[in-house]
N, C-alpha and C positions, 0 to 999 in steps of 0.2 A: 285276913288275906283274901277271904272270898268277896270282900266287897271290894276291894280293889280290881278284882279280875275283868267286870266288865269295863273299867277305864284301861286298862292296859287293852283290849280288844279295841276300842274304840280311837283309841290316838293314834295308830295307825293306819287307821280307816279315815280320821278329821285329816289327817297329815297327806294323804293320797287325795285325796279332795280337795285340799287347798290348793296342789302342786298344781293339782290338775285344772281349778279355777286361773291361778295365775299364767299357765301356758296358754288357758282358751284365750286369756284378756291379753297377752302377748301379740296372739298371735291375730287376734281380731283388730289391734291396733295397727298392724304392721298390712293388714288384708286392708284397714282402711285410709293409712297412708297411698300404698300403692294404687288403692281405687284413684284414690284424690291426686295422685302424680296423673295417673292416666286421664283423668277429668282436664287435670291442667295442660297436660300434652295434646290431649284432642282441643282443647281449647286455642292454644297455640296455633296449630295447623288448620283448625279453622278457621281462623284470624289471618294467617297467609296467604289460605287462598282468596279472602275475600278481597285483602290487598292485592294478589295477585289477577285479581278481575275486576277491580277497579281503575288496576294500571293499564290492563288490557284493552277495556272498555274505553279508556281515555287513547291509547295509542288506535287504535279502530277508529276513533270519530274523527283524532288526527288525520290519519290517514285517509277517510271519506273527503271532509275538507280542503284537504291539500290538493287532492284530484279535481273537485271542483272546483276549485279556485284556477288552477294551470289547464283543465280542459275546457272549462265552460265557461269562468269570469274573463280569463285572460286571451281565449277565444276570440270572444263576444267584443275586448275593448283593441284584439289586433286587427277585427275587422272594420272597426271604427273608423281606428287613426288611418286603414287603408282606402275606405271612404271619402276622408274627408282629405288626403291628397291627393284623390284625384279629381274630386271636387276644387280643390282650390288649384289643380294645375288645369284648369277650363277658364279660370278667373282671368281676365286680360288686366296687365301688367299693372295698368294704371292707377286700379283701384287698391291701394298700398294702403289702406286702412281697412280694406276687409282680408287685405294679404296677412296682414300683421296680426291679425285680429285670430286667422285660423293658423299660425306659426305659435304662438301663444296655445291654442289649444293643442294643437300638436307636443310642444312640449308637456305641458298638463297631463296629456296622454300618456307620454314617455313615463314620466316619473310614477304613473299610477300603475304601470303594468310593472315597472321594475318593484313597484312595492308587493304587487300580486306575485312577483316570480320569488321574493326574500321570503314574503309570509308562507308560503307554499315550501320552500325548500328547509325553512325553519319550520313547518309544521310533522314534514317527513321529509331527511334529508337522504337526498338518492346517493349522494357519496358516499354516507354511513352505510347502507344498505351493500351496495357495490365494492367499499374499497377501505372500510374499515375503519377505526376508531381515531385512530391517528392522522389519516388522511382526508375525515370529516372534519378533525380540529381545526388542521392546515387550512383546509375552504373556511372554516368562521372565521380563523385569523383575519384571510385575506378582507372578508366582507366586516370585518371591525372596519380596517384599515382603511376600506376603501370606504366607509363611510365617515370616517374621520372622529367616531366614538371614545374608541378608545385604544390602545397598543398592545396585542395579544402576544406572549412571548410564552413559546412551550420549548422544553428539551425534552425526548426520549431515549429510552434506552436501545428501542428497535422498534422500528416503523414497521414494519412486515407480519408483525403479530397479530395474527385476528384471533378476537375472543368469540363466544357463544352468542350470536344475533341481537339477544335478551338484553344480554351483560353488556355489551357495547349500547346499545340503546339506552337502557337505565344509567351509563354512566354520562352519556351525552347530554340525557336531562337534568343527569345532576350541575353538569358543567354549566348548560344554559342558564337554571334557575341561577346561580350563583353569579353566573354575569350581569343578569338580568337584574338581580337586588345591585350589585356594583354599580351597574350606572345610573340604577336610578338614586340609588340612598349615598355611595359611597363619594363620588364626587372626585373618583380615582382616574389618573390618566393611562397606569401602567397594572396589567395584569400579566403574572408569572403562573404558568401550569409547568408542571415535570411528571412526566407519565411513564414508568417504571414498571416494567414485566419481570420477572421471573419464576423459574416453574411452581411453586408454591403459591404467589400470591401480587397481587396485582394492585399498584400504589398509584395513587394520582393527589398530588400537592398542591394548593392553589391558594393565590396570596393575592391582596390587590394592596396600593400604597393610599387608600383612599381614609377619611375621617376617622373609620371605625365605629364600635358601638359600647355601650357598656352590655357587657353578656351576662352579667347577674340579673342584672334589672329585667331583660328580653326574659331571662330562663326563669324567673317568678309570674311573669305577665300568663294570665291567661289565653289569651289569644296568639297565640303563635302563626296565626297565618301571612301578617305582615316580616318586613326584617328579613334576614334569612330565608325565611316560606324551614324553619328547624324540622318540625314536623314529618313535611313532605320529602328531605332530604333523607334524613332518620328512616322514614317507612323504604325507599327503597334502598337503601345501602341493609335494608334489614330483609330484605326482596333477594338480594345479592349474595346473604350468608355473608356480610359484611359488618363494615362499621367506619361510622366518624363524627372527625373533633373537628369542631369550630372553637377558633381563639379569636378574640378582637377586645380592644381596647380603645377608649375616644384619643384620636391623635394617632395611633398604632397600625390601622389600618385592620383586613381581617384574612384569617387563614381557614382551612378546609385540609385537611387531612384525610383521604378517602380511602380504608385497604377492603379487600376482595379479595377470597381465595380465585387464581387464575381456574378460569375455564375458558378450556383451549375444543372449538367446534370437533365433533366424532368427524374422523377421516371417513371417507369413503371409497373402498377399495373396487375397481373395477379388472374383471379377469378379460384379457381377449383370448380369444377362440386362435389356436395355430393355423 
């Protein structure tokens, strides 16, 4: 009996030590998943904002550009063309092949400042800025139309919604890029947007009736920067607390699916004095 005594003393001491091994290793598991969540959550948000001052960085050079081009390119060729009419109203009648010669330039002219006033207003559109998301579409519809590209048809739910500065920008470049592959890849006549508010979450639909693609084969390709521009559309609907689905088929044409939680600008309340 007495040799047993020290094993009864002892299994209860092995048994407290084990428990106590297997709570450290619990609990050292669970201290180093959560490190490793935290790793990955700073990882994430570092990722964001680099996105987010990439996109930054990119609307800033837009915006430098746009201003030079309508202050100082556009300038520069409206003093030209006023130049060179009044040069050509000194010209006596006769000479109709030097008249003709600077009507010709003058047109030249015309079309090169109008191309300076589209690239400039598609590089930052002051209707976005001013009058909102809706009311910047409406101005691209018109300038499809009136270029004879293509046929922009939007329905909304309500025009008067303005979202957050940010959010209406990111979505307008979404819309661009995606016209932008349309007409060059899609070979589409007709493009449909439906742009859909409510308090929750903010939808915008977008279809073209053009060739289409096969979307397996683009989503194995390594290079996603042609096609769609997937990537670039992806990063900001991810910018957005967002998300979206591209469908298309050869023959089918292609869709865009875009949802965003609604962010509606902070009010600002002003008190007057009695």
């Amino acid at each position: 009996m007495k040799t047993l005594d020290p094993l009864i003393l002892i299994t209860p001491v092995m048994l407290v030590l084990a428990v106590g091994i297997i709570v450290f290793v619990v609990h050292y598991q669970r201290r180093m998943l959560q490190h490793q969540e935290h790793l990955r959550n700073l990882q994430a948000v570092k990722q964001q904002q680099v996105l987010e001052a990439t996109f930054q960085a990119q609307e800033d050079e837009r915006r430098r550009v746009a201003r030079d081009l309508h202050d100082e390119v556009g300038a520069m060729l409206a003093l030209i063309r006023l130049n060179l009419y009044q040069m050509v109203s000194n010209v006596e009648a006769k000479d109709t092949k030097l008249l003709t010669s600077a009507e010709g330039m003058k047109q030249q002219l015309d079309e090169v400042l109008g191309s300076v006033r589209r690239i400039s207003h598609d590089l930052m559109p002051v209707v976005l800025e001013k009058m909102g998301l809706a009311k910047a579409l409406d101005a691209l519809r018109r300038t499809l139309a009136a270029s004879g590209q293509i046929e922009l048809i939007i329905n909304y739910n309500d025009k008067s919604i303005r979202l957050k500065p940010q959010h209406e920008l990111l979505l307008y470049r979404m819309v661009q890029e995606l016209l932008n592959n349309t007409i060059k890849h899609a070979k589409a006549s007709v493009v449909e947007i439906a742009l859909g508010f409510n308090p929750t979450e903010t939808r915008l639909q977008y279809k073209d009736n053009g060739i289409g693609f096969d979307m397996a084969a683009l989503e194995q390709q390594q290079d996603l920067t042609g096609g769609v521009g997937l990537m670039s559309l992806q990063s900001r609907a991810a910018l957005l607390n967002g998300s979206i689905s591209i469908t298309s088929s050869p023959g089918g044409g292609t869709a865009a699916d875009i949802s965003i939680p609604t962010a509606l600008p902070e009010l600002t309340h002003t008190t007057t004095k009695p």
